[in-house]
N, C-alpha and C positions, 0 to 999 in steps of 0.2 A: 413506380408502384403499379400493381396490376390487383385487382380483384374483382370478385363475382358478385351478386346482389346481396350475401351474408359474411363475404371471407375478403379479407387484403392480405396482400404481403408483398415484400419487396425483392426483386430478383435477384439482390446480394444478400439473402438470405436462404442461398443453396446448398440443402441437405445432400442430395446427390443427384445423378444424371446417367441417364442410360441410353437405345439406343433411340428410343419413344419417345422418352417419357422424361423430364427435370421433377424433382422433387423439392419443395420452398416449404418454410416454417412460417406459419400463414397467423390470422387470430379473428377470431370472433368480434364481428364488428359492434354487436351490441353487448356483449358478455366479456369481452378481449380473453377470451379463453384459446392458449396457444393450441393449434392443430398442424398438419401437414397435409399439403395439396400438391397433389401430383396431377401438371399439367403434361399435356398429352402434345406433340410437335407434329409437324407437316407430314413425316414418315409415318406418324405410326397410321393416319389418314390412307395413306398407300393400301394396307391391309386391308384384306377381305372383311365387309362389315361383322358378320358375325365373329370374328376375331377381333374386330376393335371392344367389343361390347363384353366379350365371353370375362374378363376380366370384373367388370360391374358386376355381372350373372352369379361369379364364383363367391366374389365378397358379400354378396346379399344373404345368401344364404349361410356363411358362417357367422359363425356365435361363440366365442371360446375366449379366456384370461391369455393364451397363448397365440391367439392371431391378432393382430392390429385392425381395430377397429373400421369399419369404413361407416360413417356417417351422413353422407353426405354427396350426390351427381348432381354439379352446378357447373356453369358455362363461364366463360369472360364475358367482362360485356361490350368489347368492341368485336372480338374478333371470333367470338362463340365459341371457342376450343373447348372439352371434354375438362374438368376439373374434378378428381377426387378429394375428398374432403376427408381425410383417415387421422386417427388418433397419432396425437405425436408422442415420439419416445426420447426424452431427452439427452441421455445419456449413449447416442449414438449405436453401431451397430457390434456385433459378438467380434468382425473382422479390425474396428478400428481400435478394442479391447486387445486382441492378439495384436496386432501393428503396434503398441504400445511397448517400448521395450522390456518392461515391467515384466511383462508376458513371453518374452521373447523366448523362451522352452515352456510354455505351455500354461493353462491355468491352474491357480491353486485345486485340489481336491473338491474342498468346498464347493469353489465356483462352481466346479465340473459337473458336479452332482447336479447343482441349479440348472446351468445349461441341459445338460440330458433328461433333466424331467419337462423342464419346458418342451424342448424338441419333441419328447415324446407324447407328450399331452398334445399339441398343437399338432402333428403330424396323425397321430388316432383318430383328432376331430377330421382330420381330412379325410380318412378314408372311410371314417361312418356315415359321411356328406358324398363317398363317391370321387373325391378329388385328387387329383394327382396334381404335385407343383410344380415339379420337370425342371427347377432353377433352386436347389436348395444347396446354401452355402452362407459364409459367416457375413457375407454382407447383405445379404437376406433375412439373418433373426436380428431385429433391434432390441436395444437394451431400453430399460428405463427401473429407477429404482423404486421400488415401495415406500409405503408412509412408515415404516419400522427399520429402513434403511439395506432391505433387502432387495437384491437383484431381481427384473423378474423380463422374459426374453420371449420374445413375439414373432410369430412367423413373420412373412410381409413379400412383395412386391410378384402379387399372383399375374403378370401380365402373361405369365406364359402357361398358366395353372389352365386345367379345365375335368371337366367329368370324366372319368373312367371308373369303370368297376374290375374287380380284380381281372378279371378273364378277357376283359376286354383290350383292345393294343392300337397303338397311334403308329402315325408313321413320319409325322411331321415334328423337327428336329429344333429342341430349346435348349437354354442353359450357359452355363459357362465354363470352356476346356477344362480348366485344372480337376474339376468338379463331375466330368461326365463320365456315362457311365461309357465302356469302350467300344461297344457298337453306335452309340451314336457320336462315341468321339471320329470312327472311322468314318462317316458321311458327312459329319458337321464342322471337322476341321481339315482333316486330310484331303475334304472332296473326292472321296472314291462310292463308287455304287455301293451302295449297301440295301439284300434286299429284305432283310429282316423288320419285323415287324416291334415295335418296343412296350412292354408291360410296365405294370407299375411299379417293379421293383427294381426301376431305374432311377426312382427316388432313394431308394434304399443303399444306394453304392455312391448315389452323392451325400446323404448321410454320414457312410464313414467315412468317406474323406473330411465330414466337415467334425466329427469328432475326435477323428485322430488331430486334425491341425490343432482345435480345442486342448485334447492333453499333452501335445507335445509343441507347438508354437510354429510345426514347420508342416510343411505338406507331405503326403505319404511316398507319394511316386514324382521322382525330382532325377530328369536326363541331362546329363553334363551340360550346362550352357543356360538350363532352366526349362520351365514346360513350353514357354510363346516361342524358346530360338529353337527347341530342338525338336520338333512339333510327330516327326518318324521316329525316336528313339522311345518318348513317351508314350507313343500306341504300343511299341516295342513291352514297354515294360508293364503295362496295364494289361496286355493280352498274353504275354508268358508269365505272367504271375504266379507260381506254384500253389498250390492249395494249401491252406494256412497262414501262407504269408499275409503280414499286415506293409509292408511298406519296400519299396525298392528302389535302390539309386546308383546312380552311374558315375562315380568321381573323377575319372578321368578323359578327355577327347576319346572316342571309339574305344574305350574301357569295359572291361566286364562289367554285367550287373549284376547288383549286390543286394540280397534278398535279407528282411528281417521280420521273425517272428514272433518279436515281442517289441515293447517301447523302450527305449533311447533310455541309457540312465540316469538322463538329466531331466526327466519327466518327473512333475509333482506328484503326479498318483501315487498309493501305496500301493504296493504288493498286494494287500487284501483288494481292492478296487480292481487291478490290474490283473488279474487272475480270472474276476468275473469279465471284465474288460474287451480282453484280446480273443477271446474265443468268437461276441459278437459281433467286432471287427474281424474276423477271418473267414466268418457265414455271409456277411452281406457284402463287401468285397471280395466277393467269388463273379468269375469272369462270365460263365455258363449260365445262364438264367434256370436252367432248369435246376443247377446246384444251387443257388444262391437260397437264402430262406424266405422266407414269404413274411407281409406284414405279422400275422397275427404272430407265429414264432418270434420276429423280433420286439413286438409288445409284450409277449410274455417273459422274452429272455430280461431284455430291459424292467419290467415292472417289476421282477425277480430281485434285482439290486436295490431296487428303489423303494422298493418294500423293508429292506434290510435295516437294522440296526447297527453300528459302530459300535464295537467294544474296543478300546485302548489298551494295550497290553506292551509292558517295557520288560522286555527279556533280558534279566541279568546276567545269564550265561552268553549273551550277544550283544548285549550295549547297545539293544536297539530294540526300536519301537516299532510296535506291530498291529495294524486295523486289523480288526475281526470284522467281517460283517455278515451275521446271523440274524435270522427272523426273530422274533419275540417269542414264537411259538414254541422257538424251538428247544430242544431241551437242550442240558447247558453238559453233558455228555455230547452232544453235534459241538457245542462252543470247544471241548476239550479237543477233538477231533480235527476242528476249525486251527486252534493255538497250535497241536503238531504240526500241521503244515506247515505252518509258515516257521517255528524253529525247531522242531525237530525232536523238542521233548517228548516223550511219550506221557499220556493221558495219567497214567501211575504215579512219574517223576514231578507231574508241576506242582507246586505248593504255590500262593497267593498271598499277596498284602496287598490292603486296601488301605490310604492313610496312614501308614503305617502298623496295621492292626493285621493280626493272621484273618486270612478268610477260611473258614470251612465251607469248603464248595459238595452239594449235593447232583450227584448226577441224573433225579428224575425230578429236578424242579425246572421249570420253562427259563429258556433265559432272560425275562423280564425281570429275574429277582435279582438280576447282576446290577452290581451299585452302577451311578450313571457315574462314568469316565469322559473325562477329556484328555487332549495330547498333553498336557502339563499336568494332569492328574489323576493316571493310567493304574490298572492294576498291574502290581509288581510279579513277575513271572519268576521264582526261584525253582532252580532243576535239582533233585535228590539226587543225582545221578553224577558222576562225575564229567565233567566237562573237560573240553580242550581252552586253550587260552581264545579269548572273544575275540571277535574280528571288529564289530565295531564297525559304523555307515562307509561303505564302500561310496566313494563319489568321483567325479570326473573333476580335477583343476580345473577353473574358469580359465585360467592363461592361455589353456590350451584352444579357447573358445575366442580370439582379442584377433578382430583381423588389423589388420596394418594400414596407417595412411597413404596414400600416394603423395612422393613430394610435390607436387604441384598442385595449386589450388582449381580443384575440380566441385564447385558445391555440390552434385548430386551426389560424387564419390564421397565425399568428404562425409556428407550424411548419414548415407549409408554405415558408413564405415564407424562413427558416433552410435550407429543405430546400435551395431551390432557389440560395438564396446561398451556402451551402458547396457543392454542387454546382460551381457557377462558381469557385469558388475552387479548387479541386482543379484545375479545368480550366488555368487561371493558372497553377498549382502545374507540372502537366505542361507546361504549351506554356515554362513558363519554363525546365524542363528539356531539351529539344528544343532550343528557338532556342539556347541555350548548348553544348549536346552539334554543334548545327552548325555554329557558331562554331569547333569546338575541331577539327573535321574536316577544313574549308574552310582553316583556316591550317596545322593536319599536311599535310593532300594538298600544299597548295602549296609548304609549307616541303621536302616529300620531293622535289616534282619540280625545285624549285630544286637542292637538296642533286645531283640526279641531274644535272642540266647543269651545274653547277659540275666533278661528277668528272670528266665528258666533256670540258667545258674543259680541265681538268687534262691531260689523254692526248694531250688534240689537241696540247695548247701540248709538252706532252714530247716526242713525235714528231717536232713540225713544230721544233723545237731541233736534234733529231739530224740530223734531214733538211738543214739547215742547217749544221748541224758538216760532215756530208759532202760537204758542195757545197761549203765554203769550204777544204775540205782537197784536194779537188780542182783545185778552178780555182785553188788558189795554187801548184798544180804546174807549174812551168816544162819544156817538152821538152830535152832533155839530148843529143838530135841536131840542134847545130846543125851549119850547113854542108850540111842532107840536101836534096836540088835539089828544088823545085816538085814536090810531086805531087798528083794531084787529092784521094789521101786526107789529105793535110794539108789541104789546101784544107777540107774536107768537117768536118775536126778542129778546123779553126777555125770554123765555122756552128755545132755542135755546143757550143762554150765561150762561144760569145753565147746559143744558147736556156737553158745550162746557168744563164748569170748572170743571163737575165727570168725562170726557177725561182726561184731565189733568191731576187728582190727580190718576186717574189709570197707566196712564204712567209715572210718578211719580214716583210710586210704583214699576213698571216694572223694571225703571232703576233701584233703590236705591237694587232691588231682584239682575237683571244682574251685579253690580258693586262688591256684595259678591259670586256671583257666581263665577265670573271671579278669585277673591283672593283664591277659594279655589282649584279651576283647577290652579292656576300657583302653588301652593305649590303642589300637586300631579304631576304637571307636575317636580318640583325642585326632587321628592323622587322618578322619574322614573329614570329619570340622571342619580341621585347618585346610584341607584341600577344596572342600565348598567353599569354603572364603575365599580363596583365592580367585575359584570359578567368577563366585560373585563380582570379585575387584575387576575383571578381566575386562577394559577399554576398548579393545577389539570391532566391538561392533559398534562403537559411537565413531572412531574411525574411521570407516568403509562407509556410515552412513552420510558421516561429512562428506567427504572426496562423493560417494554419488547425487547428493544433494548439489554441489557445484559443478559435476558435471551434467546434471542437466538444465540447468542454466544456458551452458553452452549450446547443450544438444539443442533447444527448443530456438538459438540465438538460428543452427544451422538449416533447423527447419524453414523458419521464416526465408533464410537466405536461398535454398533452393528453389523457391518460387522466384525469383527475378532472374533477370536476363544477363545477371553481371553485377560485379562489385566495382567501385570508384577505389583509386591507389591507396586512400586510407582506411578504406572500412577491408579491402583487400589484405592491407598490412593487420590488420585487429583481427581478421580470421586467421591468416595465417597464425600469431600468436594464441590465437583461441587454440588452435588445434596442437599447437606447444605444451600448455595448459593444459589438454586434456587429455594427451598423454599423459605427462605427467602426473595427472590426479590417478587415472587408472594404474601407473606402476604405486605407487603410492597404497592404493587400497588392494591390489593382488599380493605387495608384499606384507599389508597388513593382514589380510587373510592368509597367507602361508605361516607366516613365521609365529602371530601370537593366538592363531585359531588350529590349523590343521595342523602343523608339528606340535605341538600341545597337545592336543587332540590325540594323534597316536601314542606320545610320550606317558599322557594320562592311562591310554590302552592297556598299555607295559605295565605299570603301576596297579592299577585296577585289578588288572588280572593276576599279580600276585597274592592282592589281598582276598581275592574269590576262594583262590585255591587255601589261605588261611583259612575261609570263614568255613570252606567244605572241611577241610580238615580238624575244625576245633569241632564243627559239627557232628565228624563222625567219634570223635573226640567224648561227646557230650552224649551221645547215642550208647558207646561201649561203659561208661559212668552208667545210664539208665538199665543197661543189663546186667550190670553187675548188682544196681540195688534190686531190679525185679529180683534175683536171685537170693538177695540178702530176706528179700520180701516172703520168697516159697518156703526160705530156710524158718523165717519168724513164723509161719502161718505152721509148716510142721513141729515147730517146738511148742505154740501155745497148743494145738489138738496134743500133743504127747503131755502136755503138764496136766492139761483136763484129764485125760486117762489118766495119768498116777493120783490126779486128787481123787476122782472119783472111788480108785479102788482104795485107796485109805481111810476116806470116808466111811465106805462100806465095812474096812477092818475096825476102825472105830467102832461102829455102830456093835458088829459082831462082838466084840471084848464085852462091851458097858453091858451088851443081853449075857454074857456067860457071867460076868460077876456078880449080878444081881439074882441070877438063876443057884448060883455058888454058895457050900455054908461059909460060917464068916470062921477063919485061920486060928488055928490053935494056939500060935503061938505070933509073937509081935515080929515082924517082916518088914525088910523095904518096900514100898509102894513098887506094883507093875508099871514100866515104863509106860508110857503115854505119848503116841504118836500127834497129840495136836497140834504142839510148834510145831513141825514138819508140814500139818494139813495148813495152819495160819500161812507160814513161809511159801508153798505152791499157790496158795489161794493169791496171794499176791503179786508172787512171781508172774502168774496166769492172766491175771489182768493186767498186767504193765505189756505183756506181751499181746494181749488184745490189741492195745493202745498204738502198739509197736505197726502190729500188722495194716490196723487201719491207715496210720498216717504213711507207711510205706507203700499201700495199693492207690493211696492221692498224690504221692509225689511219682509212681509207673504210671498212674492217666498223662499228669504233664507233660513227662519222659516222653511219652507214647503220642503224645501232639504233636512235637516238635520232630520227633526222627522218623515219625510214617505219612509219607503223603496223602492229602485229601483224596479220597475215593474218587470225586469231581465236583466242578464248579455248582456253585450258587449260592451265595451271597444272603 
């Protein structure tokens, strides 16, 4: 046990170790409140005093959620050594997260996001203090989780931190190789002169290395053999770097090197992320200082994202799900603009469901009015537009990701080799959940937008019934002035009861189209069902989660194992068998992943995409129906205005007659009564309103029409 006049702890309670300084998880003697104390060793006494001290100096003066706390300059008490007193983070550091096979391509989205805004919060407080850290990398940010169960990641281990201002330049050489930038990797590992002077945007290039390792689980710049054995090929590849490039590796002994400028497709990020992503990985891994971007551009590029909103979008012409991330501000015409990117629809073409419900998106409302989306309950992205058959998540096999045991029992190999095959397994584990969650999306959106042409069936077909009751209650009106002489408005009255009866037999037609329409949208609607059921039944992934549940059993048996010196003949014999087993498990869950996830998977693709091009087809289907009744619509609205003129002018002949009879003497002799046009005026007068009636319910069922076959102007909710 060792401790200082307020702190104990014990020296097998070691956090880490550097080349100063041990780090212990210590506690509060009077409060037993756990902290961390970083004791200072015999070397770091070596160093020039204001170097031992500048580390105290730097943590005095920060203050931020995103640095680790220092509390605390106390001694031992025998032997008077230097003891930091700093907040402890339980949950270890961002490096033993990624080391975690779990991780093993990279952090989820989510996390990434946490990470990058911690980094970037805690690194702005550094440079509004003046500070530069010169050692920033994933076993540098500790984790520790919040009282809500939230991640939240701290700078830490400023031994090599000290004062600069932007313009300002050091010339003394810190940090760790994988992580430097490459003028100081040329004097600090290669030992060659170097006589450049280093700024601060040498934090900045340790940076993206340490956010690229964060989204992708692997280091950027990796020389055959690794960065410690091949120490000339990775200056090599750090200083011809092309511009833009984010990442470069060398896969075979004296092999070309191979540049890439974009992330690895086994990376969690989305596309939407990864778009704003790579650009500020491509500015601050730049070799040139004078290219590289300066803090405050990368606060700004960075708070730019971080700023941003997710919008979830499931594009059912792609069978894939798609991150928006748009400011709030912004108007939801940017969001339409945002959704072409990434599939390709144009702003015209995309129509929406939210819950199954049509959205009417407005293009000059901000995009705060867009409903809040998650990845399980995204807005559905329908294209008016013809499509080609969906492609569907493009993914890499894990198999191809399983390195192989060596027959002989080597436990550090053997580890390794566990590492990197639970690793792939997890990954399995994931894409198995994905390709199923797509699955489940791809037959909802479609299942809703069927559901929604069916209702609209339904209205038209109701409608176009009435419309029809009223035509056939009309034209089966017989005029009730017979004997009324030739006149041109009868004349015109019978034109008028022929275009009345090709109304008719068009909607007629209309219906008898809508009523086999309907019957084939409810059987696609019955094989969407059945096919979500199946989704639902689908075991797959209790499978894969079993086999890597048991295989990390093992893995954690092999961890332990490669801390000792050797196994005895039996516990020898029981790894050997462990690693039997753990092949084993892993064929097991790669074949459960191939065969009842990702052949499924595509097979459903094929399938899917048949019934899309049904659903465009019935759609356009349902669109030629609504033109045909707007038509029936112009034809009723010009027969009611022609019935109003002819009642009108018989009216008027009316009126005229009753004035000359009564102006008239009365007949010499007894006469048949003058005809009498007013059954003629009763029969239009009624004719005239049925066709009112007619016109009204047919310009309500052309709005419906007109819903479902013209795309929303633009989004908003």
């Amino acid at each position: 046990m060792q401790s200082t006049a307020n702190y104990l702890w014990h020296t097998g309670d070691l956090l880490g170790q550097g080349a100063t300084a041990s780090v212990y998880k210590a506690r509060n003697k009077k409060s037993g409140e756990l902290v961390a104390v970083k004791v200072f060793n015999a070397a770091s006494y070596l160093r020039p005093h204001e170097v031992q001290v500048r580390e105290f100096e730097v943590l005095r003066k920060l203050n931020h959620q995103n640095i680790v706390k220092l509390f605390a300059v106390e001694e031992t008490g025998a032997s008077h050594q230097k003891v930091l007193v700093m907040e402890y983070c339980s949950s270890g550091s961002l490096l033993n997260v990624l080391e975690s096979p779990e991780h093993a391509f990279g952090l989820p989205e989510e996390e990434f996001l946490v990470v990058l805004r911690c980094v970037v919060g805690g690194m702005n407080h550094l440079r509004e203090n003046g500070v530069v850290h010169r050692d920033i990398k994933p076993g540098n940010i500790m984790r520790l989780v919040g009282d809500q169960g939230q991640s939240i990641y701290k700078l830490t281990d400023f031994g090599a931190a000290r004062e600069l201002e932007d313009d300002e330049k050091f010339v003394s050489v810190y940090g760790t190789e994988e992580y430097l930038h490459p003028d100081i990797y040329k004097r600090a590992v290669l030992r060659k002169p170097q006589q450049k002077a280093f700024g601060v945007s040498v934090d900045l290039w340790s940076i993206g290395v340490t956010l690229y390792h964060a989204a992708t689980g692997s280091l950027p710049f990796v020389p055959f053999g690794g960065p410690r054995r091949n120490k000339e090929t990775m200056y090599r590849i750090i200083t011809q770097k092309p511009p833009g490039a984010i990442a470069g590796m060398q896969r075979q002994e004296n092999g070309p090197l191979e540049w890439s400028y974009s992330l690895p497709g086994t990376c969690q990020l989305s596309m939407g992320l990864q778009n704003q992503l790579v650009p500020i990985l491509a500015n601050i891994l730049e070799v040139e200082q004078a290219k590289c971007w300066g803090f405050d551009q990368f606060f700004a590029e960075t708070s730019d994202i971080l700023q941003r909103v997710i919008v979830h979008v499931f594009s059912l012409s792609q069978a894939l799900l798609h991150h928006i991330f748009v400011h709030a501000h912004n108007t939801i015409s940017i969001f339409q603009e945002g959704v072409c990117g990434q599939t390709g629809v144009a702003p015209q073409d995309q129509e929406y469901l939210f819950e199954g419900h049509l959205c009417v998106l407005e293009p000059g409302l901000s995009a705060q009015h867009i409903a809040h989306t998650t990845a399980s309950n995204p807005l559905t992205l329908f294209s008016s537009a013809s499509e080609s058959p969906p492609a569907g998540l493009a993914f890499r096999d894990p198999a191809l990701d399983v390195p192989k045991f060596v027959p002989k029992v080597d436990l550090q190999s053997d580890y390794s080799t566990a590492k990197g095959i639970l690793g792939a397994g997890h990954q399995a584990l994931r894409l198995a959940r994905t390709l199923l969650a797509g699955q489940e999306l791809m037959l909802r959106g479609l299942y809703w937008f069927v559901e929604m042409l069916q209702a609209t069936g339904r209205k038209t077909l109701d409608v176009t019934q009435t419309a029809l009751l009223f035509l056939g209650s009309s034209l089966g009106t017989e005029s009730s002035a017979a004997g009324v002489p030739e006149l041109p408005e009868v004349k015109k009255a019978a034109e008028l009861r022929s275009r009345l009866q090709t109304l008719a037999g068009v909607l007629s037609r209309c219906s008898h189209s809508v009523r086999e329409t309907q019957l084939s949208l409810s059987a696609l609607s019955a094989q969407l069902v059945e096919s979500r059921d199946q989704v639902h039944s689908n075991k797959s992934i209790q499978q894969i989660q079993y086999c890597v549940d048991k295989m990390c059993v093992i893995y954690k048996q092999f961890k332990k194992s490669r801390q000792r010196p050797g196994l005895g003949y039996n516990e020898e014999q029981i790894h050997k068998l462990d690693k039997v087993n753990f092949s084993h498990l892993a064929k097991r869950l790669l074949q459960a992943f191939q065969e009842e996830c990702a052949q499924k998977y595509q097979a459903s693709l094929v399938t899917y995409g048949k019934w899309l091009r049904v659903v465009h087809e019935t759609r356009t289907h349902l669109r030629l129906i609504g033109c045909s009744v707007a038509a029936c619509n112009t034809e009723a609205q010009g027969a009611q205005e022609s019935l109003s003129k002819i009642l009108d002018l018989l009216s008027h002949q009316l009126l005229q007659d009753r004035t000359r009879s009564a102006q008239a003497s009365p007949p010499l002799t007894a006469a048949s009564p003058s005809p009498k046009p007013e059954g003629l005026i009763l029969h239009m007068q009624e004719l005239c309103e049925s066709m009112k009636l007619l016109a009204f319910d047919l310009q309500d069922n052309n709005r419906i029409i007109e819903r479902l076959s013209r795309a929303p102007p633009a989004p908003g909710l």
